[in-house]
py3Dmol code that shows the C-alpha trace and the ligand (Angstrom):
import py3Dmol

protein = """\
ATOM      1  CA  UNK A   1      -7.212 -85.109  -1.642  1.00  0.00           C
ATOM      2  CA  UNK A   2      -5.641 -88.622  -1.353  1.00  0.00           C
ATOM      3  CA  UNK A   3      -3.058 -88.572   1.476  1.00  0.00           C
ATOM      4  CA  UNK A   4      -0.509 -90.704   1.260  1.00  0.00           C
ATOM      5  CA  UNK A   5       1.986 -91.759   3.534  1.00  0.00           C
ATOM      6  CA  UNK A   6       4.514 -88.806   2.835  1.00  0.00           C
ATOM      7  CA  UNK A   7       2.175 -86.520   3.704  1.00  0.00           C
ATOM      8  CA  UNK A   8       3.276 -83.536   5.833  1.00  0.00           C
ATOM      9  CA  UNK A   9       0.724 -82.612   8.444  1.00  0.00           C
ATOM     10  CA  UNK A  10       0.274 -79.145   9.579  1.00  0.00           C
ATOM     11  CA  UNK A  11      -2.703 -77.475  11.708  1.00  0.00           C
ATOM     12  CA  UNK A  12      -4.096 -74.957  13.668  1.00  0.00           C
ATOM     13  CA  UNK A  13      -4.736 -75.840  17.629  1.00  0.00           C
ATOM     14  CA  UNK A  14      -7.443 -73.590  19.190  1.00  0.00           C
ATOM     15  CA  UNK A  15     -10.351 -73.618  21.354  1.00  0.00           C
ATOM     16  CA  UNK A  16     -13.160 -73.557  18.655  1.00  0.00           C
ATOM     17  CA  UNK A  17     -11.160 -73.836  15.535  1.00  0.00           C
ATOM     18  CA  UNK A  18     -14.294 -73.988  13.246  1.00  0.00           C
ATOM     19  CA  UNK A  19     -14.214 -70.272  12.236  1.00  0.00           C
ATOM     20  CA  UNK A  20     -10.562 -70.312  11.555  1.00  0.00           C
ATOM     21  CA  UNK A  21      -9.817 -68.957   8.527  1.00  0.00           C
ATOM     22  CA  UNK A  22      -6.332 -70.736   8.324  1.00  0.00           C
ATOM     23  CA  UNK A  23      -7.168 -74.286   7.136  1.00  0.00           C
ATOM     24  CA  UNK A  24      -9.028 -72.625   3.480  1.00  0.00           C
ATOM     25  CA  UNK A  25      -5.870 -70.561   3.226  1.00  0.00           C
ATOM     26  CA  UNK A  26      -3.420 -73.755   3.974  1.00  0.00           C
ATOM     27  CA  UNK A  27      -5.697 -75.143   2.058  1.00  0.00           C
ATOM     28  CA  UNK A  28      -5.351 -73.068  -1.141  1.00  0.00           C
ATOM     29  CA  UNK A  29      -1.523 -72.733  -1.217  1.00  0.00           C
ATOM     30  CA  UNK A  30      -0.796 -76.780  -0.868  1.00  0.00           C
ATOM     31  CA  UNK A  31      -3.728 -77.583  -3.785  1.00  0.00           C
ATOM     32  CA  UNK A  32      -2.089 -74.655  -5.743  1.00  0.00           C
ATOM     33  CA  UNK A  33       1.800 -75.816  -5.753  1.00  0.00           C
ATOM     34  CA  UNK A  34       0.927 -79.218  -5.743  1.00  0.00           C
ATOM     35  CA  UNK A  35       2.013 -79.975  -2.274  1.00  0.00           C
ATOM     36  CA  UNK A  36       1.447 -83.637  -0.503  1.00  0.00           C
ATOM     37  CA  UNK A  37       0.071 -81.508   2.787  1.00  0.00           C
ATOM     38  CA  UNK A  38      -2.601 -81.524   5.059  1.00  0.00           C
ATOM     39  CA  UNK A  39      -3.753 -78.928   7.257  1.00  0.00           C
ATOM     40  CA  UNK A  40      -6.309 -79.621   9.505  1.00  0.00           C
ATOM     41  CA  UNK A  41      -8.508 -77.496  12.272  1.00  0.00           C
ATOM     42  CA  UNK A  42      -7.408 -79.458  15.912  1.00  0.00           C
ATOM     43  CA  UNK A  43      -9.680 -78.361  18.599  1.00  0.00           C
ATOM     44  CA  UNK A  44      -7.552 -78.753  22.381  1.00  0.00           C
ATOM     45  CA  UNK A  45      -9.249 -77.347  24.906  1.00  0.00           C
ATOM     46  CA  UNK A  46      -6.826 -75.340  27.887  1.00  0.00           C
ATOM     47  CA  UNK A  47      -6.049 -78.130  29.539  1.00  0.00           C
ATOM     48  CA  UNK A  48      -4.773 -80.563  27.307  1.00  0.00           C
ATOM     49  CA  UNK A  49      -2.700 -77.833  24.764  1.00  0.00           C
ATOM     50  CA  UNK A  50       0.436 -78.670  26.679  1.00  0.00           C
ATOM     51  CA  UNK A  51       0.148 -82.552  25.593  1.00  0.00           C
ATOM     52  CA  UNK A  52      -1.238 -81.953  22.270  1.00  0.00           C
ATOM     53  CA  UNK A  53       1.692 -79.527  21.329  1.00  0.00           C
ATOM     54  CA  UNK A  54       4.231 -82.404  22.399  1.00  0.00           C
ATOM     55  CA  UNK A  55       2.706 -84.561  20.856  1.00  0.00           C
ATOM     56  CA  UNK A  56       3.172 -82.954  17.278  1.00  0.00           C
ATOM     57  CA  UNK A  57       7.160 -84.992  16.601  1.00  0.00           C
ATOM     58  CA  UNK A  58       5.294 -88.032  17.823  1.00  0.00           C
ATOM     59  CA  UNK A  59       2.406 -87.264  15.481  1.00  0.00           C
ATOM     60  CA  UNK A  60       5.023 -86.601  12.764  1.00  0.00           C
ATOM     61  CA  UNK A  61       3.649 -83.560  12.294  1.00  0.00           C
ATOM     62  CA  UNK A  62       6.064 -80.680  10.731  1.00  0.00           C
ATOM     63  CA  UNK A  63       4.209 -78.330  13.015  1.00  0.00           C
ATOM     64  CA  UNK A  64       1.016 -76.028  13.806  1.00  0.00           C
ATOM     65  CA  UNK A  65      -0.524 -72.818  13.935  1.00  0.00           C
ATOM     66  CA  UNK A  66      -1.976 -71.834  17.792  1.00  0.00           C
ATOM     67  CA  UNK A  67      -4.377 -69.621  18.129  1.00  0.00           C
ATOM     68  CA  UNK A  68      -6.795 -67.966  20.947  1.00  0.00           C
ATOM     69  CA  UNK A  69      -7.100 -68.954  23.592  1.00  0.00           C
ATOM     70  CA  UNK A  70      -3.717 -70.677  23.712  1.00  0.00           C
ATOM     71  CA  UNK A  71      -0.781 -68.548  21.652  1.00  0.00           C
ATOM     72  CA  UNK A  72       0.640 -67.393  25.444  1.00  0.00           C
ATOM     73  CA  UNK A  73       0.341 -71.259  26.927  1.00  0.00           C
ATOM     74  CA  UNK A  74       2.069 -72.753  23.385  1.00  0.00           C
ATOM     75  CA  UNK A  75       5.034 -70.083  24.703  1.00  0.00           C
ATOM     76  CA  UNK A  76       5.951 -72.052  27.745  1.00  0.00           C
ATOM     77  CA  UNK A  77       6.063 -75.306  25.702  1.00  0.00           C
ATOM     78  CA  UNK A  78       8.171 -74.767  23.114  1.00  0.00           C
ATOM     79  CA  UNK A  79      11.922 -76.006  23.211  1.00  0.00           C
ATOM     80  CA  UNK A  80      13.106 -72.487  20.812  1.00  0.00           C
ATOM     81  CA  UNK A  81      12.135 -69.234  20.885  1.00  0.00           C
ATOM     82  CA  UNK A  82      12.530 -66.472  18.213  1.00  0.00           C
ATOM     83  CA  UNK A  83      13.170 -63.441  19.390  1.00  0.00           C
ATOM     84  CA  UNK A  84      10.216 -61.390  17.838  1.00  0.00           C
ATOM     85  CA  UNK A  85       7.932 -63.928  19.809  1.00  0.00           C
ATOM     86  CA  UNK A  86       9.896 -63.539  22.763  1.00  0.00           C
ATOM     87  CA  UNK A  87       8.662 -59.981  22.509  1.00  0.00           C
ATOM     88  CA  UNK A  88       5.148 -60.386  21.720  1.00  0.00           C
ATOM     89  CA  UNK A  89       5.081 -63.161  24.952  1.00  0.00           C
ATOM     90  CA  UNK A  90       2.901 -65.011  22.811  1.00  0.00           C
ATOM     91  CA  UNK A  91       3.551 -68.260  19.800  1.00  0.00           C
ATOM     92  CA  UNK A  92       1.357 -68.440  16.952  1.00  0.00           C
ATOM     93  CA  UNK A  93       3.733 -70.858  14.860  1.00  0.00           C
ATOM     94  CA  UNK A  94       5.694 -74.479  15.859  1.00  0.00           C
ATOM     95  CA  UNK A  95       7.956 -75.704  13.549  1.00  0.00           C
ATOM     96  CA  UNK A  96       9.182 -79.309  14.785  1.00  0.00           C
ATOM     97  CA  UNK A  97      12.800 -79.328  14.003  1.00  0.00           C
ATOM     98  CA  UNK A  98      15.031 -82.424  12.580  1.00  0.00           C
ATOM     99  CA  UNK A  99      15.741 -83.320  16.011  1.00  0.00           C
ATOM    100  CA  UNK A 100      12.336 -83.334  17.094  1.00  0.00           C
ATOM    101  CA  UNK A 101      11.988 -80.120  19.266  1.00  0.00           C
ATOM    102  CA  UNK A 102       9.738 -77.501  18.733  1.00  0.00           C
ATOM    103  CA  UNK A 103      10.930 -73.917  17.736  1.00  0.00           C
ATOM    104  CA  UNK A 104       8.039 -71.100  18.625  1.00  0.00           C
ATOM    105  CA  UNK A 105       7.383 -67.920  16.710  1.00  0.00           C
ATOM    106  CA  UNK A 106       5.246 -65.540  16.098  1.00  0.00           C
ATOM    107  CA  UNK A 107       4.449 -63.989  12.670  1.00  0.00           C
ATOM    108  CA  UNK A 108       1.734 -61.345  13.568  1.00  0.00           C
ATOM    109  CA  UNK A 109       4.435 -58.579  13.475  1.00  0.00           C
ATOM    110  CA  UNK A 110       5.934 -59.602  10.146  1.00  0.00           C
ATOM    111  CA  UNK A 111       2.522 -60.003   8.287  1.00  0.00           C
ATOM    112  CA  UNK A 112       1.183 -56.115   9.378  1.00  0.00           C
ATOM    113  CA  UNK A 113       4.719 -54.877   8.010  1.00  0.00           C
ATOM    114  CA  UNK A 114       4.384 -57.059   4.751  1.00  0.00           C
ATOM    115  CA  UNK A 115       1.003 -56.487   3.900  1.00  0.00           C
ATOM    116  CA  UNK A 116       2.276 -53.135   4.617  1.00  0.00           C
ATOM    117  CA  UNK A 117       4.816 -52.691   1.917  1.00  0.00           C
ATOM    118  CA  UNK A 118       3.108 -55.054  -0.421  1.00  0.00           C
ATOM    119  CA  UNK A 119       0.167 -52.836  -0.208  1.00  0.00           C
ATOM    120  CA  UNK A 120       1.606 -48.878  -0.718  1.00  0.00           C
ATOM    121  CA  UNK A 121       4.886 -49.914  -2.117  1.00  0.00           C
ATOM    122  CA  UNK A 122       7.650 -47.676  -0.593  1.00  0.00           C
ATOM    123  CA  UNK A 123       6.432 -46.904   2.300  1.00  0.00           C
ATOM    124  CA  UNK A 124       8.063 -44.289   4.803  1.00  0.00           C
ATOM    125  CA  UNK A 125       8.833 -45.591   7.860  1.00  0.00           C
ATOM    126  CA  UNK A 126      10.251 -42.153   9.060  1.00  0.00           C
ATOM    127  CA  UNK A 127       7.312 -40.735  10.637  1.00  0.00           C
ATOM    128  CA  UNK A 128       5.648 -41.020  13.928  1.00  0.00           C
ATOM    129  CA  UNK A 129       2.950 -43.678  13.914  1.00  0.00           C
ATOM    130  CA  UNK A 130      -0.647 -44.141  16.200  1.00  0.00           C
ATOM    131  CA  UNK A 131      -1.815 -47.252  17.201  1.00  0.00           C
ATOM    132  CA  UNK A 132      -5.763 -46.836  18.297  1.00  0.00           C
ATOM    133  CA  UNK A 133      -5.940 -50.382  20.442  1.00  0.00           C
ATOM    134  CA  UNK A 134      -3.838 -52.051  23.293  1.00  0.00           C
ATOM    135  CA  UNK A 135      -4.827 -55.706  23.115  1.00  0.00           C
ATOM    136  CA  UNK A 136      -2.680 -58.434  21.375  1.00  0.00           C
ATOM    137  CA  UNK A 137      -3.145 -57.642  18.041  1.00  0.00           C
ATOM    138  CA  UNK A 138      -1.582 -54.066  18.926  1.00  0.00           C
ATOM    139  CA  UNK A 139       1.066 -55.280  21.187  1.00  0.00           C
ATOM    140  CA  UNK A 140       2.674 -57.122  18.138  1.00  0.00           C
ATOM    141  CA  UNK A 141       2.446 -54.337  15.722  1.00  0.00           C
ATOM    142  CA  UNK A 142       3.889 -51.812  18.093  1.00  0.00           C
ATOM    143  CA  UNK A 143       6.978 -54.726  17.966  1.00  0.00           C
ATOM    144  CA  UNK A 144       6.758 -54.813  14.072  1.00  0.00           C
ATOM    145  CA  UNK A 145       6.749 -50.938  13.634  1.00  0.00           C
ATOM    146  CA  UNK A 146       8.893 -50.567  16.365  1.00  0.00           C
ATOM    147  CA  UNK A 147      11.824 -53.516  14.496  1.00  0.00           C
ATOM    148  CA  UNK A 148      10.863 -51.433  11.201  1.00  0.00           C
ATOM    149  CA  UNK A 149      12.338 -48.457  12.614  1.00  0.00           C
ATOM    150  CA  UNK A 150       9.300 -46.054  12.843  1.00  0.00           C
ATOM    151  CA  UNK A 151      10.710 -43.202  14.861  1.00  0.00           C
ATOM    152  CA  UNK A 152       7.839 -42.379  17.688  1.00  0.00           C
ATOM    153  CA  UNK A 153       4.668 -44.178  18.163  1.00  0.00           C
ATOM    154  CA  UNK A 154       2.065 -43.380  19.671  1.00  0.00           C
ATOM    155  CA  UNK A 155      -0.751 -45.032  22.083  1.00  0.00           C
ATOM    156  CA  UNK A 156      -4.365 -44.742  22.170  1.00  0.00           C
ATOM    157  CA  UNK A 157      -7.036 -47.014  24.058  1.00  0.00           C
ATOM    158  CA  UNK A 158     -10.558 -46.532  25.886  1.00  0.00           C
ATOM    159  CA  UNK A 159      -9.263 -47.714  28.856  1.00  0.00           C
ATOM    160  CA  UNK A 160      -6.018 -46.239  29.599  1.00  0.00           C
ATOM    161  CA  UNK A 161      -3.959 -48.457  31.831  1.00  0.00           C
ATOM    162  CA  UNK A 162      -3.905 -50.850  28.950  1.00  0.00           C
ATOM    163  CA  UNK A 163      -2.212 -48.880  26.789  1.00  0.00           C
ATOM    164  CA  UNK A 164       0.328 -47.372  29.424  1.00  0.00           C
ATOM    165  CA  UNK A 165       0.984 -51.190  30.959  1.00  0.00           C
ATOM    166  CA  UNK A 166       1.634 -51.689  27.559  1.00  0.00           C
ATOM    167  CA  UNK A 167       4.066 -48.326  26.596  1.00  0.00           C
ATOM    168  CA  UNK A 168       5.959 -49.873  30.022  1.00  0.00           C
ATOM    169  CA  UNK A 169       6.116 -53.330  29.078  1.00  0.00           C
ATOM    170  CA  UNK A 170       7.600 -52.287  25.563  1.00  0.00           C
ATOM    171  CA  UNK A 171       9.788 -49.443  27.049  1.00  0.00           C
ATOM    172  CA  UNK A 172      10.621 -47.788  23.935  1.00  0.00           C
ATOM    173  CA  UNK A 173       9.257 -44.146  24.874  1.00  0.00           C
ATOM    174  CA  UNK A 174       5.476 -44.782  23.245  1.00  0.00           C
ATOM    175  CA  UNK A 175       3.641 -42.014  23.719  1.00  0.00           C
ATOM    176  CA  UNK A 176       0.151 -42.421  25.230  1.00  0.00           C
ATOM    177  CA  UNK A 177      -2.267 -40.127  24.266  1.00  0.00           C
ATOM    178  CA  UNK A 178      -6.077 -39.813  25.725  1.00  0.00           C
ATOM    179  CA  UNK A 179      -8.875 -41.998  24.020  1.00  0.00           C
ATOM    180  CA  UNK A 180     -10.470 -39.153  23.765  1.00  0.00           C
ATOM    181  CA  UNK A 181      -7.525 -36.446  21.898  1.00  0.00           C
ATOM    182  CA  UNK A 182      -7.155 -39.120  19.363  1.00  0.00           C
ATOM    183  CA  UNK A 183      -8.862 -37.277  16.223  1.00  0.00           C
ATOM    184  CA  UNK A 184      -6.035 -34.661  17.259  1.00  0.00           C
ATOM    185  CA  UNK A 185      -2.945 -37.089  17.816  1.00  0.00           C
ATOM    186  CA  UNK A 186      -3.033 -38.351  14.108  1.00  0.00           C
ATOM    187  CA  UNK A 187      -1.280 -34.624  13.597  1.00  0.00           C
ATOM    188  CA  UNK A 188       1.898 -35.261  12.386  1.00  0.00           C
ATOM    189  CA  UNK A 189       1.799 -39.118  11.585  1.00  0.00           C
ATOM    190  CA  UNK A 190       2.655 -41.005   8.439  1.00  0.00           C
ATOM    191  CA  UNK A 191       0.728 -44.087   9.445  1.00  0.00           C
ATOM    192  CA  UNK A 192      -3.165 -44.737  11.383  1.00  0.00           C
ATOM    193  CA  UNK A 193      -3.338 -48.206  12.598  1.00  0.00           C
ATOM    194  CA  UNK A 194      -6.790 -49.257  13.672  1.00  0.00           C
ATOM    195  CA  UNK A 195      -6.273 -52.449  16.126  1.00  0.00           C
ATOM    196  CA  UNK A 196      -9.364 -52.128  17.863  1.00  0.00           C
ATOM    197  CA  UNK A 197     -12.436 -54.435  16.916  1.00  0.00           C
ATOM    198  CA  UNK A 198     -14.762 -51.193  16.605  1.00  0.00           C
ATOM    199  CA  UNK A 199     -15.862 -51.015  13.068  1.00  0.00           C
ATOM    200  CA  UNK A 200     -16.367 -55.298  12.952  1.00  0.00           C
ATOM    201  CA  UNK A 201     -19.487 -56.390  11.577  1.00  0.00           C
ATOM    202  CA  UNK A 202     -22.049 -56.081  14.618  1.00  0.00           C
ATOM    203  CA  UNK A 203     -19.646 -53.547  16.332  1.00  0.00           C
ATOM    204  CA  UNK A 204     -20.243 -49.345  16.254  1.00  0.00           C
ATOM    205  CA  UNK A 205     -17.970 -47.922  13.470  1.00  0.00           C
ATOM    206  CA  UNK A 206     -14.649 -46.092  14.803  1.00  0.00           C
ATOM    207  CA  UNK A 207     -14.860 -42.720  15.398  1.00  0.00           C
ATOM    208  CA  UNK A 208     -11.621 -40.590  14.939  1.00  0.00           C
ATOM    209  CA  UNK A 209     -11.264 -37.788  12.355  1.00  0.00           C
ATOM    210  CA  UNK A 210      -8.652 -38.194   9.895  1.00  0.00           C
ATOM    211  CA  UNK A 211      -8.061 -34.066   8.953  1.00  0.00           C
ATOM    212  CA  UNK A 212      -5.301 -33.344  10.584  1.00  0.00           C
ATOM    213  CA  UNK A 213      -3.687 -36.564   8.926  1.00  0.00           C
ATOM    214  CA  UNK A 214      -1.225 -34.798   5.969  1.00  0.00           C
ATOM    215  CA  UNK A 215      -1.822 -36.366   2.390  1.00  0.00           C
ATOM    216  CA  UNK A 216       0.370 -38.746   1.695  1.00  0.00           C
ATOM    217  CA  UNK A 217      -0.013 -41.003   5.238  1.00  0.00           C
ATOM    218  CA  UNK A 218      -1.707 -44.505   5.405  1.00  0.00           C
ATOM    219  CA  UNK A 219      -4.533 -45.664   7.097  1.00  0.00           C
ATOM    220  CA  UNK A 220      -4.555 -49.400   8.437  1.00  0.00           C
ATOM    221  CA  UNK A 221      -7.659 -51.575   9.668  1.00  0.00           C
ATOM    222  CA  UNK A 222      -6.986 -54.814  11.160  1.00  0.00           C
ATOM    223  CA  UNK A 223     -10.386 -55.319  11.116  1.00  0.00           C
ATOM    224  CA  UNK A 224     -11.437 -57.663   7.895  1.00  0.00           C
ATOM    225  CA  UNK A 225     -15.205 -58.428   8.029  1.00  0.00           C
ATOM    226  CA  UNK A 226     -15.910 -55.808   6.320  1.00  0.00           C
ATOM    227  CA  UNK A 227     -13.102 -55.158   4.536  1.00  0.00           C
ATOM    228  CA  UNK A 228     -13.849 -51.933   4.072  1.00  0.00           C
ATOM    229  CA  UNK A 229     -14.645 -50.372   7.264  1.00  0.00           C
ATOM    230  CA  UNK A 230     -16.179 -46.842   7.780  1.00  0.00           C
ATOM    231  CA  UNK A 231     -12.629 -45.970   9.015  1.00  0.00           C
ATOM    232  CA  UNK A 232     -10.898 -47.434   5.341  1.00  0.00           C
ATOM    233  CA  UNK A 233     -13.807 -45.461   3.009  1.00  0.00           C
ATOM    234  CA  UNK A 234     -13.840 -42.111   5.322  1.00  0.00           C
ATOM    235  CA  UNK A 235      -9.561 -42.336   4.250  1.00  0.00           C
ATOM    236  CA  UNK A 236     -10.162 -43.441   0.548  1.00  0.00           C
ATOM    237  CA  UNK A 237     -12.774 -40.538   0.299  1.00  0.00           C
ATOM    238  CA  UNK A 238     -10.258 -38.586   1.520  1.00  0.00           C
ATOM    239  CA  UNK A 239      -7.726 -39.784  -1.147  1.00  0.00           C
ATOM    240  CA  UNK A 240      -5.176 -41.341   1.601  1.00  0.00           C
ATOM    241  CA  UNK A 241      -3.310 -45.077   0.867  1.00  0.00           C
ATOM    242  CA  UNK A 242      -5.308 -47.311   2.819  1.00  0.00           C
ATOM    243  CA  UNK A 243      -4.296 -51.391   3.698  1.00  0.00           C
ATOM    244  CA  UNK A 244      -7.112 -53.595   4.323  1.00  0.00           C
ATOM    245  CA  UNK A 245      -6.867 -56.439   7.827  1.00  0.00           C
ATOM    246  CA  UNK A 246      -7.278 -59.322   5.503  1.00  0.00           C
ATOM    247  CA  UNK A 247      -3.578 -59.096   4.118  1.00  0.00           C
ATOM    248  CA  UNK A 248      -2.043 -59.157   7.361  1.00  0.00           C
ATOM    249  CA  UNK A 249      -3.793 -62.370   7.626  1.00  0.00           C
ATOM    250  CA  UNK A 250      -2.326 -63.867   4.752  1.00  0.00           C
ATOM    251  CA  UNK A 251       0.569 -62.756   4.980  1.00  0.00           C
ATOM    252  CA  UNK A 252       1.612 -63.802   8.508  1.00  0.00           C
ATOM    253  CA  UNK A 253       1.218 -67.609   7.122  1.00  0.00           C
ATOM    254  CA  UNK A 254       3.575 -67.178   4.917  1.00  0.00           C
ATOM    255  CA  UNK A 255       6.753 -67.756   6.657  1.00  0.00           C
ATOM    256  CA  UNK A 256       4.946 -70.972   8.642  1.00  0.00           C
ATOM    257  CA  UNK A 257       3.978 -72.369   5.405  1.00  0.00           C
ATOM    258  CA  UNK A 258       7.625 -72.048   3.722  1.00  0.00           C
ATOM    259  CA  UNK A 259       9.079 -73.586   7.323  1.00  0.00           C
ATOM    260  CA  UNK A 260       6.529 -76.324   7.044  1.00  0.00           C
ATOM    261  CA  UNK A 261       6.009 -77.006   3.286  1.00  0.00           C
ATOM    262  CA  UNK A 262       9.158 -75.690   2.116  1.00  0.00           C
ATOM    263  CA  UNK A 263       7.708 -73.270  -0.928  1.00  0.00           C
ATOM    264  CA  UNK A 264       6.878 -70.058  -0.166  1.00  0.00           C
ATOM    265  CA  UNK A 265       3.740 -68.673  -1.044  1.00  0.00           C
ATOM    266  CA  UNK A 266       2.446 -65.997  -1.983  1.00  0.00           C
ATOM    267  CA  UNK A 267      -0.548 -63.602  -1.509  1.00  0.00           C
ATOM    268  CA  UNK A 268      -2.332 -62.314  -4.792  1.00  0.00           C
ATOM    269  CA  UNK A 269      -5.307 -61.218  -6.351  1.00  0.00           C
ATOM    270  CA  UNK A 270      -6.361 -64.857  -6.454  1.00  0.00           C
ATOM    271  CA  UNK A 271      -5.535 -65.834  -2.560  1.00  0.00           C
ATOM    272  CA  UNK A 272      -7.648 -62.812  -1.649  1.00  0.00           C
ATOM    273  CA  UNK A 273     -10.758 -63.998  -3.790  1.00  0.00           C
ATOM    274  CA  UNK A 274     -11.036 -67.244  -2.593  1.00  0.00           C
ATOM    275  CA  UNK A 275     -10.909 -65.970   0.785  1.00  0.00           C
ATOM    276  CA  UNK A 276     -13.328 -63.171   0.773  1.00  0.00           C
ATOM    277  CA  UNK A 277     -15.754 -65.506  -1.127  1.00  0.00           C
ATOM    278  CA  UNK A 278     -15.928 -66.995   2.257  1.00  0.00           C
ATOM    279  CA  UNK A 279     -16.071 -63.965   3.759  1.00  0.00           C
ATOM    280  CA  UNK A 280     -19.141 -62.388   2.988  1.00  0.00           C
ATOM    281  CA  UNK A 281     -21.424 -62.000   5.637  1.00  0.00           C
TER     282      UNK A 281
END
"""
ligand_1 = """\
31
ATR
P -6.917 -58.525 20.591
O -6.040 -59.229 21.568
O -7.403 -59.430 19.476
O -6.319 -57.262 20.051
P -8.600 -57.511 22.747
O -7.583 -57.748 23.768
O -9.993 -57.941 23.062
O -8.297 -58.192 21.355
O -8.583 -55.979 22.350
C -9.621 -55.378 21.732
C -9.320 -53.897 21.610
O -10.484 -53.254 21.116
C -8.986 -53.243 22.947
O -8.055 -52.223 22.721
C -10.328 -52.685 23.366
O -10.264 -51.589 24.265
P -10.266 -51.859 25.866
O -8.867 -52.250 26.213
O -10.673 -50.553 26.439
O -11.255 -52.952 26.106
C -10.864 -52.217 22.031
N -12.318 -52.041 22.055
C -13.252 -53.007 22.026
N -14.494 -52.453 22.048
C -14.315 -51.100 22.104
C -15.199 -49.958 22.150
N -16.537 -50.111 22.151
N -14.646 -48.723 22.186
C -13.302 -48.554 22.189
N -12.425 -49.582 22.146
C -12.914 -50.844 22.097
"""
view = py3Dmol.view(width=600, height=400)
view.addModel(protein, "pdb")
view.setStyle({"model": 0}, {"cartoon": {"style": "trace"}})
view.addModel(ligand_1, "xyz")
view.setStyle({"model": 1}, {"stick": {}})
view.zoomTo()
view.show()
């Protein structure tokens, strides 16, 4: 790639950015619509990511990704804030703005629902849901379920007070239910949503039975190395819908990429190739 001086920079500010995944799918979308972009892996460590996010208009950068450790530090620096960010507490996308400030969002939420629907189509958001998982990743797709209307949700994690500081924080009646009655809460629900990393390559599998789960529901993994987890082949054996963890990931760059590159992109057969060939373990 010759840059030239038109060149929009984008990038993704993290701790150890050199298993980020973001850069080869940047990567792939500006080579693929012929876009003069670049977007690079920044490494900031914790105490300079205040600087190095105000220093992105300077930079004339048109923004950045953030990622752990530093998605709940890049939400005290932004100028803007959208809402669904707001609610997750954390920032995983800048966007510097005409006028030079920085507007923070956070896409997370929007990429589990899309992958969603791209994935099983019409999907009914009219049944109760369980989320297995009360970290960060499940925080914002309690927020995305919860802003696509799903009607009762419920909470599972090993360690409890997680999940019920959670339910609080989100105070939208989630139920929690026991680590240990989860094979029985999926009774009932239209939609499984493994946000744990249990069933990661190098982790023990996740263990919940999926019986009592009635035909037609979905089973989600946010987990993507594998992609198909024990959890994923234990539902496809069992003929359920199932939606993989490595289109959430491409999906939630998609609205950073239009903001930044102005083109929006999109995730197909293709995308998904070139990233799983870097993938494999
Ligand atoms: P993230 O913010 O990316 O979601 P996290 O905060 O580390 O990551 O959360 C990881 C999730 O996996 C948590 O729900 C964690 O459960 P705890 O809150 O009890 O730690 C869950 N998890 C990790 N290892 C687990 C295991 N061996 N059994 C059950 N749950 C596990």
């Amino acid at each position: 790639m010759i840059y030239t001086g038109k060149t929009k920079l984008a990038g993704v500010m993290g701790l150890s950015v050199s298993h980020s995944r973001s850069p080869r799918l940047h990567g792939y979308w500006l080579e693929r619509y012929g876009i003069d972009g670049a977007y690079l892996p920044l490494a900031v460590s914790e105490e300079r990511i205040a600087q190095a996010i105000k220093a992105l208009p300077a930079l004339g950068f048109v923004g950045c990704n953030v990622t752990v450790p530093h998605k709940e530090k890049a939400f005290a620096v932004v100028d803007n804030m959208e809402e669904t960010a707001r609610r997750i507490g954390a920032v995983n996308t800048i966007v510097v703005e005409k006028n030079g400030s920085l507007t923070g969002s956070n896409t997370d939420a929007y990429g589990f629902i899309a992958n969603l629907g791209d994935c099983v189509g019409e999907w009914r958001n009219d049944q109760a849901a369980l989320v297995l998982g009360a970290g960060g990743a499940a925080r914002a797709i309690l927020i995305g379920l919860l802003e696509a209307g799903v009607p009762a949700l419920r909470l599972t994690n090993r360690t409890r007070s997680r999940a019920e500081a959670l339910a609080d924080e989100l105070a939208a009646g989630i139920e929690v239910v026991a680590w240990d009655a989860r094979s029985d809460a999926v009774a009932g629900c239209g939609l499984v949503v493994n946000t744990t990393t249990l069933g990661m390559v190098g982790k023990e599998p996740l263990e919940v039975s999926l019986d009592a789960l009635d035909d037609e529901a979905v089973v989600a993994d946010i987990v993507y190395v594998p992609l198909e987890t024990a959890l994923l082949s234990t539902a496809r054996a069992r003929g359920l819908r199932c939606v993989d963890g490595l289109g959430m990931l491409l999906h939630q760059a998609r609205p950073s990429f239009a903001a930044w590159f102005g083109c929006e992109p999109e995730v197909d057969e293709g995308l998904r190739n070139f990233m799983l060939a870097d993938l494999m373990p």
